[in-house]
N, C-alpha and C positions, 0 to 999 in steps of 0.2 A: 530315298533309300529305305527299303521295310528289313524292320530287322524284329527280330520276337527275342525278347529279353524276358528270361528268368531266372529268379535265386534259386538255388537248391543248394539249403544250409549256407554258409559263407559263399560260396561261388555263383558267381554270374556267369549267365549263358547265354549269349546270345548266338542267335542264329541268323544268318543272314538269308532273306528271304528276295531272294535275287538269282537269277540266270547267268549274268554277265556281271564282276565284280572290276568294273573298270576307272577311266578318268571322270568320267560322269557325275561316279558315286563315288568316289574314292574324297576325297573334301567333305560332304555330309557324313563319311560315317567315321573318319578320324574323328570330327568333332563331336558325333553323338558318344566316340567312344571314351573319349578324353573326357567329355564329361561324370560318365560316370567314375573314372579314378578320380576327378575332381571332389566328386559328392560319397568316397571313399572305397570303391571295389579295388580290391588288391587281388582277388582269386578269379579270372577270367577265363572263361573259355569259349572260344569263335568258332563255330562248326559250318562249315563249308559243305552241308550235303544237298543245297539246291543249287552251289554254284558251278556250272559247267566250264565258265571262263573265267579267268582270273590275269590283269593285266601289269604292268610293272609298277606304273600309278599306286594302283591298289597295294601290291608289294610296299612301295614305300611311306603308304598309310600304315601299314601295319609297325615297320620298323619305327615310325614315329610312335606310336601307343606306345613300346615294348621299351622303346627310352624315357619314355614319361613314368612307367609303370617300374622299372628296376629300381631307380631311386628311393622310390618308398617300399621298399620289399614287396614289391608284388612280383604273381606269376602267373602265366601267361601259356594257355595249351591251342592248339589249332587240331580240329579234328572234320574226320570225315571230308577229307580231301581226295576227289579223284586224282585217276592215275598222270591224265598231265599234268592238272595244278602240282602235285605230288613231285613229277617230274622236271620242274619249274622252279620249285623248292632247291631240289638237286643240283642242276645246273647254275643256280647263281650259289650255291653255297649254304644260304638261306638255313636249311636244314641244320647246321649247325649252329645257327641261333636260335632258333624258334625250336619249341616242346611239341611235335607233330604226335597225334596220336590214332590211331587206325579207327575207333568207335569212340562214341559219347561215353560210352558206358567203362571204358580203359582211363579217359583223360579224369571222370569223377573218381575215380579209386588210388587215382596219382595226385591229383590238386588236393 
């Protein structure tokens, strides 16, 4: 799983540096992700602007983070999703759990 991980100020970014965000990968990056609330990030943010695909797996990768991540006051933004992953969102509900935000540059000035 190649992900590019940076601080800027309190918030972590990572970005996932993948095409297809599937079963594959979806186990390597809950755990890369989990680590880091492990080792203390409470201000996250995932940008999805290389992922073309995004699969239910991955879906419930994230939903495990975002319950790991509430307990200790952290938050949690998803940006730079296309319009299916977006659409994906919508239809399972999703969207109402998760802090979607249209640019990197929106989700820094809300986190």
């Amino acid at each position: 799983m190649n992900l590019n991980k940076k601080n800027i100020n309190d918030v972590l970014l990572i970005v996932i540096e993948e095409k297809e965000a599937n079963l594959s990968k979806s186990d390597r990056f809950k755990e890369l992700v989990l680590d880091e609330i492990n080792r203390g990030a409470r201000k996250l943010i995932i940008s999805f602007k290389n992922v073309e695909y995004l699969d239910s797996s991955f879906l419930g990768a994230l939903v495990a983070i975002l319950k790991n991540l509430l307990p200790v006051g952290g938050r949690l933004i998803l940006t730079d999703l296309n319009g299916d992953i977006e659409n994906l969102f919508e239809l399972t509900r999703l969207d109402k759990i998760f802090t979607l935000k249209e640019t990197l540059e929106i989700a820094l000035q809300e986190s």
